[in-house]
C-alpha positions in Angstrom: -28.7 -23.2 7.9 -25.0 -23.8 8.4 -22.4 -21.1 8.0 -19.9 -20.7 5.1 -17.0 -22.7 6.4 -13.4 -20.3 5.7 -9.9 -20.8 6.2 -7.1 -18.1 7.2 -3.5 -19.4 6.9 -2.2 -19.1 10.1 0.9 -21.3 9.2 3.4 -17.9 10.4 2.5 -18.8 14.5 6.0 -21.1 13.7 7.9 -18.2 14.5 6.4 -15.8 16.5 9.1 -13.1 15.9 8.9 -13.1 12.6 7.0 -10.0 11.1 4.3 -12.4 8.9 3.1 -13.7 12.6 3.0 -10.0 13.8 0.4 -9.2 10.8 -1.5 -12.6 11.1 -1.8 -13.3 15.2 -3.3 -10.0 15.7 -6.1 -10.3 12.7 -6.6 -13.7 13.4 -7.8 -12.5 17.2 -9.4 -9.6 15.5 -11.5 -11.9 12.9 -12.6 -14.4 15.7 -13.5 -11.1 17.9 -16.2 -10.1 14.6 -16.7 -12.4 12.4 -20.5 -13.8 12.7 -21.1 -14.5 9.6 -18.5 -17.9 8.7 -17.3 -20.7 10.6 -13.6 -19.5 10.8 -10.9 -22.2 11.1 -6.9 -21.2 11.4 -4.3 -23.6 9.8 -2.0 -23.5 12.4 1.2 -25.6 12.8 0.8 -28.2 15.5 2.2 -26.8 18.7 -0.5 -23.6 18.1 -3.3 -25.3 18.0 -5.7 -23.5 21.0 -3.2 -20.5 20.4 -6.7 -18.2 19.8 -8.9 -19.8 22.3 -11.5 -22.3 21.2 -14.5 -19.5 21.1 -15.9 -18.5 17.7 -12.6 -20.4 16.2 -11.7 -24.1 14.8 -8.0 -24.9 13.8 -6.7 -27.1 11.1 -3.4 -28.8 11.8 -0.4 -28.2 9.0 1.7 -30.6 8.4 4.9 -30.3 6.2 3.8 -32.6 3.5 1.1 -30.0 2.5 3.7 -28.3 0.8 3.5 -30.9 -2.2 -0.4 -32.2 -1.5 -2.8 -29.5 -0.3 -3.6 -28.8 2.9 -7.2 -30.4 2.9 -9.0 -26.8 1.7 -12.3 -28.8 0.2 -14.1 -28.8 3.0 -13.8 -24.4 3.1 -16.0 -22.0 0.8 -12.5 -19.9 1.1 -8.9 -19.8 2.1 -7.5 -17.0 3.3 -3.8 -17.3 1.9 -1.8 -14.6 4.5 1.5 -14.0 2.5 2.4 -14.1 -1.3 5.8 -16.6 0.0 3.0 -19.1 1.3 3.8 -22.8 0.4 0.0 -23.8 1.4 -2.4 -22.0 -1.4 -5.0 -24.6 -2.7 -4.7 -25.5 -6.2 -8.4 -26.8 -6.6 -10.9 -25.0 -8.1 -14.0 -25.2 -5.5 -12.6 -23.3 -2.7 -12.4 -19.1 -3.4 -8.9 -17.9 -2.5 -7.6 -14.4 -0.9 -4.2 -13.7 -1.1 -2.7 -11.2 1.1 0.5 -9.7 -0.7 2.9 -7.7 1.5 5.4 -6.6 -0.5 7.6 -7.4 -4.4 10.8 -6.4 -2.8 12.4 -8.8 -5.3 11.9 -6.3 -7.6 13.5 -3.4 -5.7 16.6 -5.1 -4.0 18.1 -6.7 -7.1 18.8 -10.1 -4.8 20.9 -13.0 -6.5 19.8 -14.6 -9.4 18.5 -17.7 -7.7 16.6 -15.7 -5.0 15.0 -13.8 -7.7 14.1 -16.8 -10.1 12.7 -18.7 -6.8 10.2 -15.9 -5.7 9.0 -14.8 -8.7 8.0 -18.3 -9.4 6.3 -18.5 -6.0 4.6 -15.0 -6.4 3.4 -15.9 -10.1 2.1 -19.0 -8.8 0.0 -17.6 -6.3 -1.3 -14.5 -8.0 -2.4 -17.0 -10.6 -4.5 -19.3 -8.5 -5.6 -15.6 -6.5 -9.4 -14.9 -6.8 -9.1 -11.8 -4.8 -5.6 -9.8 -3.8 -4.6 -7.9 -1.1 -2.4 -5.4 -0.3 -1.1 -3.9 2.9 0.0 -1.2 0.9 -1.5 1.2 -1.7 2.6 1.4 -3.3 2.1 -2.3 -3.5 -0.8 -2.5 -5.2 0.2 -0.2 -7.5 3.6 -2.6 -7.9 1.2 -5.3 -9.2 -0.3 -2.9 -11.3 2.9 -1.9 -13.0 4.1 -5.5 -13.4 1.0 -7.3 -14.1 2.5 -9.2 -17.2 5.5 -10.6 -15.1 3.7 -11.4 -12.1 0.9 -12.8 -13.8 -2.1 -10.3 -13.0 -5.2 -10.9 -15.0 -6.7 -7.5 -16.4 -10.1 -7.6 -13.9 -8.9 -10.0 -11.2 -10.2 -8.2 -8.0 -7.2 -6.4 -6.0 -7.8 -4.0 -3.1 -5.3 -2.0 -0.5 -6.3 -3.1 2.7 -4.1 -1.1 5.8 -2.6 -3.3 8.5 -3.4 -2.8 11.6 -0.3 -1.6 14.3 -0.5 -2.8 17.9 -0.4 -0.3 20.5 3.0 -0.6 22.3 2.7 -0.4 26.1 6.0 0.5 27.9 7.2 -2.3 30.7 7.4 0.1 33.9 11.3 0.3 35.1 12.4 -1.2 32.2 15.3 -0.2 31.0 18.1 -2.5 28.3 21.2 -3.2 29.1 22.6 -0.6 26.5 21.3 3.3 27.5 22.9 5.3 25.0 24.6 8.5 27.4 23.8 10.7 24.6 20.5 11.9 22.7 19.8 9.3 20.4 18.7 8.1 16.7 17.0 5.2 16.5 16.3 2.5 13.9 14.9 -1.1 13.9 15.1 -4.1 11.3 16.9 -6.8 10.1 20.8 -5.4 9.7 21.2 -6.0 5.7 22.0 -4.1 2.8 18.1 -3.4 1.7 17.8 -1.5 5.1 20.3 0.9 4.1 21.9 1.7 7.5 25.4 2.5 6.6 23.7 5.8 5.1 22.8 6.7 9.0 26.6 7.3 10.7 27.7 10.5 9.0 24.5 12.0 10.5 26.4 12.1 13.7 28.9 14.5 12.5 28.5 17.9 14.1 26.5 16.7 16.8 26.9 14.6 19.7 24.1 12.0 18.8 24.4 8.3 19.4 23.0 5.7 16.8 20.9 2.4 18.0 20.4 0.0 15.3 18.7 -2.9 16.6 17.5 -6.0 14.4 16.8 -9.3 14.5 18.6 -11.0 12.0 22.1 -9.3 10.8 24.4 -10.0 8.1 28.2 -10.0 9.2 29.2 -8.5 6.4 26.9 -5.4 6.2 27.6 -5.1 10.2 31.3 -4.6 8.7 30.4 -2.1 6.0 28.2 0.0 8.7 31.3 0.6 11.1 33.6 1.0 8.7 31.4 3.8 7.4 31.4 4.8 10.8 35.0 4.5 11.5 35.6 6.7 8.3 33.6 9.6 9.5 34.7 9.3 13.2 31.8 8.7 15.0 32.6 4.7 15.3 32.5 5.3 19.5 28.8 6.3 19.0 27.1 3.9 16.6 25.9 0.6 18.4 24.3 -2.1 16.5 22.5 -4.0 19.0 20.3 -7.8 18.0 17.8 -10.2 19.2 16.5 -7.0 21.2 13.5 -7.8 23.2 10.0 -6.1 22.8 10.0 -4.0 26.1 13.7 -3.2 25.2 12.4 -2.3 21.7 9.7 -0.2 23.2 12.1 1.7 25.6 14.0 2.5 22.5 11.4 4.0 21.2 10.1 6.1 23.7 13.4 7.3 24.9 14.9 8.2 21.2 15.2 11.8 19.7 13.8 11.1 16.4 13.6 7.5 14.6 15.7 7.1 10.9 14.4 4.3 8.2 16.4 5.1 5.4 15.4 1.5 3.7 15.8 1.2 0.0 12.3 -1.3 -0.4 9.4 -2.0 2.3 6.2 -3.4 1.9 5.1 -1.2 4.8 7.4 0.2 7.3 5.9 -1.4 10.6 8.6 0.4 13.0 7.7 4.0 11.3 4.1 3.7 12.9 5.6 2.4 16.5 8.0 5.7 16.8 4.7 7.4 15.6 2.7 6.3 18.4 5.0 7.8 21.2 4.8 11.1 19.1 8.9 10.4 17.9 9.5 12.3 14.3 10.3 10.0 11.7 12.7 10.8 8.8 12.5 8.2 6.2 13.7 7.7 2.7 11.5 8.3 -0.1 11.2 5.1 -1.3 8.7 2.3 -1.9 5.9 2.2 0.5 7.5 4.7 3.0 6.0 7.8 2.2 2.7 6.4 2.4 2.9 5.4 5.9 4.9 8.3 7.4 2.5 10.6 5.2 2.2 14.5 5.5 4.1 13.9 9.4 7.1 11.9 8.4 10.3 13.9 7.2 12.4 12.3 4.0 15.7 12.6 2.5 15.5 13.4 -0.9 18.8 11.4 -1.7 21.5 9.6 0.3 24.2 12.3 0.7 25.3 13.0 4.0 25.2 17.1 3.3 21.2 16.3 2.4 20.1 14.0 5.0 21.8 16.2 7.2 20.1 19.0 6.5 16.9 17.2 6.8 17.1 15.6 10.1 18.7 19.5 11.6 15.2 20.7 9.8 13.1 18.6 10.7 13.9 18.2 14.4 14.3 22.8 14.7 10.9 22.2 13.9 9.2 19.6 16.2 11.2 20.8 18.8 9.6 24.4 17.8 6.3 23.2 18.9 7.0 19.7 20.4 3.2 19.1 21.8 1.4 19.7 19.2 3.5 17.8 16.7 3.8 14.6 18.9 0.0 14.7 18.5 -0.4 15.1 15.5 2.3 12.0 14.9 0.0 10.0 17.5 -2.8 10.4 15.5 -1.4 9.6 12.3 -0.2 6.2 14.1 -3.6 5.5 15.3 -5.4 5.1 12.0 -3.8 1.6 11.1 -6.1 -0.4 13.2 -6.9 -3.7 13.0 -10.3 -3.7 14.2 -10.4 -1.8 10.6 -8.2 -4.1 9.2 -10.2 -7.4 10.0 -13.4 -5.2 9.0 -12.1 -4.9 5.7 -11.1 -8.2 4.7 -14.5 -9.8 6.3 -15.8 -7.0 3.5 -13.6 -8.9 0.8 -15.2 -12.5 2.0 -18.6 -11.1 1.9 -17.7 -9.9 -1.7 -16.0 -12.8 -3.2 -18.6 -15.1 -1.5 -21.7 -12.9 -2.1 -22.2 -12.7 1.1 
């Protein structure tokens, strides 16, 4: 008897950087590793194609024109949709889709009108076609829940918080990047724009002699601008570096090397980086917002507002204490960190095919 045939949407492998790929690569290698139940083919772009190995996996080629005719999703019991931004979810009604949403930041950030208008449209239209939704968040889910008329939710359609998995972070011995802070140091990692909230972070320097690394990938000039000025205007401009296009093993000396890492973001669907400083036992002081509190749970430290007096005060706290009993709170951070697996991860959404497919 031949196998239900599925399909997960590995159409984020274009950019390998980008934070999509680092949630699909490693549960596409985790559902080839389990799954015995489907024959599992990846839509991959074209240069991908073998990415996974050829064990236990087939791989359907995208192509650009699939954005306006479907990728060719009748020959697949299911599509596995991986992101609620994806241009490739089948519109015809044989194949059973899961949709993987990460986040509604859209709703949070209050972006431009025509950013706004253009996702919402794209959310709404895959939610819609959605047999089954995921999120990677229990905040998220509960985001749907709250704005199920505007996102087009149907009262009954199946939705379930499924937790990412992290990948363990392996230090590159001798490393070190070409900017070592001389100083104890704060850390913080994402894209350097107004929704990650860094020009909160300078005044935190005052009264100490802390350094702060904010490293990112993408940056916008204009928020890189607002940040030093902030820091210019509290004096500590000599100790804030804003570093980008920071490589992994740099990322991961950063890390390990930091006295405690800040995410004072105003909207995340999940707050990878939190669970990284997590797993080398590094404090974590977060805002209260969005999904953060659920990730850094009863181990993360958050400022209850944005004024530099509070999240002073929190961070002096919060760091007396861990360094009050530093072993036993590095473990207890570490173990926090290790229950976002994705062997658990991968289990979990093979539970969701079984369920939609009546497995």
């Amino acid at each position: 008897m031949s196998l239900p045939a599925i399909c997960l949407d590995c159409e984020p492998f274009r950019d390998r950087h980008s934070g999509f790929s680092h949630f699909v690569f490693p549960l596409a290698e985790e559902l080839v590793r389990q799954n015995h139940r489907y024959r599992l083919s990846c839509y991959v772009p074209a240069a991908e194609v073998g990415a996974l190995g050829y064990a236990g996996v087939q791989y359907l080629t995208q192509r650009s024109f699939h954005k306006y005719f479907n990728p060719p999703s009748y020959r697949f019991r299911l599509w596995h949709a991986t992101s609620q931004l994806s241009w490739y979810v089948p519109t015809g009604p044989f194949t059973k889709v899961v949709l993987t949403v990460h986040d509604l930041n859209f709703l949070h950030e209050s972006p431009d009108e025509r950013t706004y208008t253009r996702q919402l449209a794209m959310v709404r239209r895959n939610i819609r076609r959605a047999d089954y939704l995921v999120t990677i968040s229990d905040f998220v889910r509960q985001d749907i829940l709250r704005h199920a008329d505007l996102l087009g939710y149907r009262a009954g359609q199946p939705l379930r918080y499924v937790p990412r998995g992290v990948e363990a972070l392996v230090p590159a011995p001798g490393h070190a990047p070409a900017n070592v802070p001389g100083r104890p140091f704060l850390f913080s990692l994402g894209s350097v724009n107004a929704k990650k909230n860094f020009h909160v972070l300078p005044p935190l320097l005052v009264g100490n002699d802390y350094e702060l690394v904010l490293a990112g990938g993408f940056a916008e000039p204009d928020y890189i601008a607002k940040i030093k000025e902030v820091a210019a205007e509290v004096g500590v401009a000599d100790r804030v570096h804003i570093l980008t296009r920071i490589s992994e093993a740099e990322k991961t000396w950063y890390y390990q090397h930091c006295l405690a890492y800040v995410q004072p973001s105003l909207a995340e669907g999940f707050g990878l980086p939190v669970v990284e400083a997590m797993q080398f036992g590094k404090p974590v002081f977060l805002s209260n917002l969005t999904s953060l509190p659920e990730v850094g749970g009863a181990v993360g430290r958050y400022f209850p507002d944005f004024s530099p007096e509070a999240m002073r005060r929190v961070l002096a706290d919060g760091l007396r204490e861990y360094q009050a009993e530093p072993t036993t709170r590095a473990a207890a951070l570490r173990a926090h960190a290790a229950g976002f697996s994705w062997a658990q991860s991968a289990a979990d959404y093979l539970a969701v095919y079984d369920e939609l497919l009546r497995f």
